[in-house]
C-alpha positions, 0 to 999 in steps of 0.5 A: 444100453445100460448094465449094473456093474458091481465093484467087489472090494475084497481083502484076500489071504495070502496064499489061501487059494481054496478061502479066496475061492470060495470068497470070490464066489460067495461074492459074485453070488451076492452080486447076481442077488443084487442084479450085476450083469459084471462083477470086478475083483481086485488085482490078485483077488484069487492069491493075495499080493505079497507072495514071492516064494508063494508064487508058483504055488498058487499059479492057474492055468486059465482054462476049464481042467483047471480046479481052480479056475473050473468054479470062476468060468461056471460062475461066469454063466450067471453074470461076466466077471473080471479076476486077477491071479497068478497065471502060469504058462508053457515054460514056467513063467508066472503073470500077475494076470486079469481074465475077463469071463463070460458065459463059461468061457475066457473073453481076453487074459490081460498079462501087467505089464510095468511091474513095479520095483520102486516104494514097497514093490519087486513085482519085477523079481518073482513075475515076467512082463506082460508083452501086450496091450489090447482092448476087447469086445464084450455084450457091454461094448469094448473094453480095457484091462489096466492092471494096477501099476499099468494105469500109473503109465499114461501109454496103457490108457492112451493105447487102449483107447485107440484100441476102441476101448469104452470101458477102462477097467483097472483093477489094483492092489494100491498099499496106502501111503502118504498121509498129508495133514490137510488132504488125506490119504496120498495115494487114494489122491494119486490114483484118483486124480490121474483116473478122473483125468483119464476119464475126462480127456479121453471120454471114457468110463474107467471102473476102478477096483482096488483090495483092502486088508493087511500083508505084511504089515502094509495096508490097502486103502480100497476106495473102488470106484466107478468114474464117468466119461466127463470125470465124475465119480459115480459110486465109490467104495469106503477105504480100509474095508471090504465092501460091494459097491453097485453102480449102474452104468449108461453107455449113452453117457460116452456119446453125450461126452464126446458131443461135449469134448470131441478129443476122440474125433480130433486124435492125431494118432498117425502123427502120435505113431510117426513121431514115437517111432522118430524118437524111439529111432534118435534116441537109438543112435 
């Protein structure tokens, strides 16, 4: 099977729910002309990143009473979508989140789970903790959903795909930062490598969608790609400016890497689950 996936690298405003509403749409629908069957958007696309006292200001409910959420699950009849935002719940507690939606409905909400407090983060003083890891189902096969610092943690990636995750989505609001003289841009090098590392050893597809602009003072780099089974990058995004990327994606590629480098046949995982609880458990004492 294959399916063309379009990879919407945007440059939010801050707190501008309505502009980066219409922006998203306005996307999407340049990517159904274009004929994506999904469409990925960055981290916060609806919101924008730094929002602190923002926050509770621009929070959703997922769900289609919704204003703000109503147009994204509309949208999501003509081709599936992945959109990040602030998400509120029952008790007033707020989620940088990821939705993954398909004809008008809400396939699986992803909650980040390692919010960051380190460089130029504090996800931690304004958003609570996402409490779980789970791949989903999807018409394109089943699917992962990484949020930004969550793929810098090796357990997200390795949990779903146990999980039967395929397709590891990603998506970010990654500052740039570090400029070597050789090499380039220190964290678009980060994130690559460790992406193409996933991608290689664990036989899956990973597509990568990270935001541009400027917050704050602080640059996002961009560099959205798409990363196959055996580690190569099959489309990418420029850095430093909004751009829709089009990749076509082949599912058959994961059986021809797993022919190659069968590390999903050979996963020990029972023994992986026996010895994290042996540690958790000496480490307790």
């Amino acid at each position: 099977m294959k399916f063309r996936l379009a990879l919407a690298q945007s440059a939010p405003r801050l707190g501008d729910i309505d502009a980066n509403l219409k922006q998203i749409l306005d996307l999407t629908a340049q990517a159904q002309a274009q004929k994506a069957d999904l469409v990925i958007f960055p981290e916060l696309a609806l919101t924008g990143y730094y929002l602190k006292d923002l926050t509770a200001n621009v929070a959703v409910h997922p769900t289609p009473d919704d204003p703000h959420f109503a147009p994204l699950l509309a949208a999501s009849r003509r081709l599936d979508l992945v959109i990040g935002f602030v998400e509120k719940d029952a008790r007033h507690q707020y989620y940088i989140a990821a939705g993954y939606l398909s004809d008008g409905r809400v396939v699986h909400i992803h909650r980040k789970v390692y919010l960051p407090t380190y460089r130029l983060f504090d996800d931690a003083r304004f958003f609570a903790r996402g409490r779980a890891m789970r791949a989903f189902d999807t018409r394109f096969g089943r699917m992962g959903l990484m949020i930004c610092e969550d793929a810098w943690h090796i357990s997200t990636p390795y949990v779903l795909w146990m999980d039967g995750a395929d397709f590891l989505i990603d998506i970010a609001a990654s500052p740039g930062y570090g400029v070597p003289v050789q090499s380039g841009l220190s964290s678009a090098e980060s994130v690559n490598a460790f992406l193409r590392a996933y991608t290689d050893l664990l036989t899956t597809y990973v597509f990568y969608c990270n935001r541009v602009g400027v917050e704050d003072g602080i640059s996002f780099w961009g560099g959205s790609s798409v990363f196959d089974p055996e580690g190569r990058i099959v489309a990418t995004a420029p850095q430093f400016e909004e751009h829709l990327t089009i990749a076509e994606i082949d599912a058959d590629a994961l059986r021809r890497a797993r022919l190659k480098l069968p590390t999903l046949r050979d996963e020990e995982r029972e023994l992986v689950r026996r010895e994290l609880e042996r540690s958790a458990k000496e480490q307790s004492i």
